[in-house]
C-alpha positions as CSV (number, residue, x, y, z in Angstrom):
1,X,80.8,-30.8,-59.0
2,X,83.3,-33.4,-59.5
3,X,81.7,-36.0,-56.8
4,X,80.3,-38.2,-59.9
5,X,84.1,-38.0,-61.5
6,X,86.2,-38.3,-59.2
7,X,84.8,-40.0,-56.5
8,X,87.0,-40.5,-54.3
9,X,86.7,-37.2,-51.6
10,X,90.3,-37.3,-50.5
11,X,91.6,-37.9,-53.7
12,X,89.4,-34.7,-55.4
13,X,90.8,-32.6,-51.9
14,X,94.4,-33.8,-52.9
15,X,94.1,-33.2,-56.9
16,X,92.1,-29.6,-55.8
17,X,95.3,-29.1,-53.7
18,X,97.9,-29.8,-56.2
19,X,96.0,-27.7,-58.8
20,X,95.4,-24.5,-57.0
21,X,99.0,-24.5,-55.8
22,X,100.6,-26.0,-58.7
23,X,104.0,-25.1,-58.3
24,X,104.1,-26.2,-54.0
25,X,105.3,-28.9,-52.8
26,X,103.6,-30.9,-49.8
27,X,104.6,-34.2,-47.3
28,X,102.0,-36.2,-45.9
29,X,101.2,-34.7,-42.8
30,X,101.0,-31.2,-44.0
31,X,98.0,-32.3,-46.6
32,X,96.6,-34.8,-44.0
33,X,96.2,-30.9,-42.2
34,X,95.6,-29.2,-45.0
35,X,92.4,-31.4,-46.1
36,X,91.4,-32.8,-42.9
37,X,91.3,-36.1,-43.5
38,X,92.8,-39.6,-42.1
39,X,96.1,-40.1,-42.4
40,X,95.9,-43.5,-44.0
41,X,93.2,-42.7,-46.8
42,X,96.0,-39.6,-47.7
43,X,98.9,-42.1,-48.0
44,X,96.5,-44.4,-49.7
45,X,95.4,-41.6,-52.5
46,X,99.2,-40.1,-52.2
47,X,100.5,-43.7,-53.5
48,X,97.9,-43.6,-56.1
49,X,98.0,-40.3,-58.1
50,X,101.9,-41.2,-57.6
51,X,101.9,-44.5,-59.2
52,X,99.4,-42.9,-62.1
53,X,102.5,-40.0,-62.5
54,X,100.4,-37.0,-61.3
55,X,102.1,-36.3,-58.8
56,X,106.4,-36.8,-58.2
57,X,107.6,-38.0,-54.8
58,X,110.9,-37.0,-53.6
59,X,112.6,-37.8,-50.6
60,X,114.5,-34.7,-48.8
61,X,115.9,-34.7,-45.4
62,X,113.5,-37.0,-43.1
63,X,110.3,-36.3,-44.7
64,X,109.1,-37.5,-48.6
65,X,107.9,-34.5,-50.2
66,X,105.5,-34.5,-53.5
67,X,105.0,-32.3,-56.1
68,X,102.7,-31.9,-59.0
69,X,103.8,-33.5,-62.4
70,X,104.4,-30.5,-64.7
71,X,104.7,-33.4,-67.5
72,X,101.4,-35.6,-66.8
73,X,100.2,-35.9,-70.1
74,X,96.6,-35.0,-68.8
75,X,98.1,-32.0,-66.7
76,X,96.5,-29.5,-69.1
77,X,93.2,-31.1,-69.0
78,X,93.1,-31.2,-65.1
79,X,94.3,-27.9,-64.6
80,X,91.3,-26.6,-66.8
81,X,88.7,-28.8,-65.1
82,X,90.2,-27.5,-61.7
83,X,90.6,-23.6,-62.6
84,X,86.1,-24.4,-62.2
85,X,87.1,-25.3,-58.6
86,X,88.8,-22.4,-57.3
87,X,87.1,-19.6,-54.8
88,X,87.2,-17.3,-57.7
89,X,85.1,-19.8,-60.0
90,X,83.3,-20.6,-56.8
91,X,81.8,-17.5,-56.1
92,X,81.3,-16.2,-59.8
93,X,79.3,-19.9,-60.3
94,X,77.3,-19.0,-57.0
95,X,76.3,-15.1,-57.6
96,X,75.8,-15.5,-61.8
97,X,72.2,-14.7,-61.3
98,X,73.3,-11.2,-59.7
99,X,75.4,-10.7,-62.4
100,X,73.6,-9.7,-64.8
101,X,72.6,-11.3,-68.1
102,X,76.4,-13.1,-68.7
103,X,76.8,-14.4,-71.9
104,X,81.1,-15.4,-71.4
105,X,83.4,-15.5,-68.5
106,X,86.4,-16.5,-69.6
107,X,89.6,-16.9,-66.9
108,X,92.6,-16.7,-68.3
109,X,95.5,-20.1,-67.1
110,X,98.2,-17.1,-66.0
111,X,95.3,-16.8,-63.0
112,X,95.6,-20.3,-62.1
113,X,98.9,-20.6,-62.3
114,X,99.3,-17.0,-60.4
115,X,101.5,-15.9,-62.8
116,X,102.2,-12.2,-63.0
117,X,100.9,-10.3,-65.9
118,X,102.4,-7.3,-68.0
119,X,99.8,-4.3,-67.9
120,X,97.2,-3.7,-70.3
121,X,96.6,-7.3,-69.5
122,X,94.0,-9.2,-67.9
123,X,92.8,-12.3,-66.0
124,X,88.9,-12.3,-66.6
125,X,86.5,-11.3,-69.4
126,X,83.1,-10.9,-68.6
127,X,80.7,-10.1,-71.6
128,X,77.1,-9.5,-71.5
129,X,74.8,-7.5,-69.9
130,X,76.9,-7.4,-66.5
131,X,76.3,-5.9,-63.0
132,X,79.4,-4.2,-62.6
133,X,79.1,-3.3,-58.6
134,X,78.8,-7.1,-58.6
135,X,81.3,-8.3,-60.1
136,X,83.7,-6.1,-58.8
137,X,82.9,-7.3,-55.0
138,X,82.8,-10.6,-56.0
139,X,86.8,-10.0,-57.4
140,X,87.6,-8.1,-54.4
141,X,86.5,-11.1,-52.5
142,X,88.7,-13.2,-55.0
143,X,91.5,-11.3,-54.4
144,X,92.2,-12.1,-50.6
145,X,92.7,-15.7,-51.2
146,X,94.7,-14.4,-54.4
147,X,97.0,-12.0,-53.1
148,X,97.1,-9.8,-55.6
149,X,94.2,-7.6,-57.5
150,X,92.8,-9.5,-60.1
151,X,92.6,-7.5,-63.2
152,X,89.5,-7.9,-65.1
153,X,87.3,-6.3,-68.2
154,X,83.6,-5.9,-68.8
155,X,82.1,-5.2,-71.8
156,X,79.1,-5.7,-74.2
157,X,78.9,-7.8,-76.8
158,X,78.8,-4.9,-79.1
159,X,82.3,-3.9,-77.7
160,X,83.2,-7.3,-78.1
161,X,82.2,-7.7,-82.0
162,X,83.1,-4.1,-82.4
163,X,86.8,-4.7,-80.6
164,X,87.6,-7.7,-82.5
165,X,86.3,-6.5,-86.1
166,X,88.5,-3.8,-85.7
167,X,91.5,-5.9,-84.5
168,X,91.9,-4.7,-81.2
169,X,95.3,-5.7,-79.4
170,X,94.0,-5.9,-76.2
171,X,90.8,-8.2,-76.4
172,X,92.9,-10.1,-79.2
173,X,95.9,-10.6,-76.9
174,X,93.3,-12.4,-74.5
175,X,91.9,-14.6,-77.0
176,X,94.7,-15.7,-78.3
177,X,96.1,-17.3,-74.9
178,X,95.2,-20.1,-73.0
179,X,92.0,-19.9,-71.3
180,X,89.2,-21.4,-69.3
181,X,85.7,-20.7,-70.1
182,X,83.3,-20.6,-66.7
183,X,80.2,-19.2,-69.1
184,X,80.1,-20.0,-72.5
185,X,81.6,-21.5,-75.3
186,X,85.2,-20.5,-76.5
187,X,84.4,-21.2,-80.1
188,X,81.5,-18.8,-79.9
189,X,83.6,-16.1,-77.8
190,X,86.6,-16.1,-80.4
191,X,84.5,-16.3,-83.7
């Protein structure tokens, strides 16, 4: 998806790193492992993304460690564009023609940056016409690489129109925060 962007290979393995475990912290051999690829190219693409402040480098004990810059001014951007690179994105991209007639998925950014959520809240929206046996094995599959269960919603886009027009906290709580939309158009979903 990104080949035509980005294209660099170990540099869109390093940034897919980084932005599915945003708060980790790597040194060079570990990602040379973790992507597969040659050590040289790594350091190469390391120096890089360094040099262009996406990533921090910090030196501790014998080994130079980096870590993704919180404070990159395109951080937002990238970790948007990357949330439609995860296994969760992955496999909902994949299966949308068993899904059902889909007309949003949104992902909420607490997923990508596996941050706990209070109940009654969710990660996912789906609206539409949706397969629900589907989607929930897809997000049981989503959920071993997760860790945790991935809360989600389906609903119509009756109960959408219907939940919003009458000010419901829930759906509105979801709109409100930052999201990333795999289907659809955020404009269109909030309206």
């Amino acid at each position: 998806m990104l080949e035509n962007i980005i294209p660099s290979k170990v540099r869109r393995k390093i940034l897919e790193l980084y932005f599915h475990h945003i708060d980790d912290s790597y040194y060079l051999r570990e990602i040379v492992r973790m992507i597969e690829e040659e050590v040289n190219a790594v350091k190469r693409e390391l120096d890089i993304l360094h040099d262009a402040k996406v990533l921090l480098r910090e030196r501790r004990t014998n080994k130079v460690f980096f870590t993704l810059n919180k404070n990159y001014i395109l951080y937002d951007e990238f970790l948007r564009i990357f949330t439609k690179t995860t296994s969760l994105a992955d496999l909902l991209f994949t299966n949308q023609s068993r899904l059902g007639k889909v007309k949003y998925i949104a992902i909420s950014i607490k997923y990508v940056k596996r941050a706990p959520i209070k109940e009654g809240e969710i990660y996912a929206l789906f609206v539409g016409v949706v397969v629900v046996p589907e989607v929930e094995s897809i997000m049981n599959t989503a959920k071993k690489d997760f860790g945790w269960e991935i809360n989600y919603t389906v609903m119509t886009e009756d109960e959408l129109q219907f939940r919003k027009k009458n000010n419901d906290p829930f759906i509105w709580k979801f709109l409100k925060q930052p999201k990333v939309m795999l289907v659809g158009q955020e404009e269109d979903l909030i309206k």
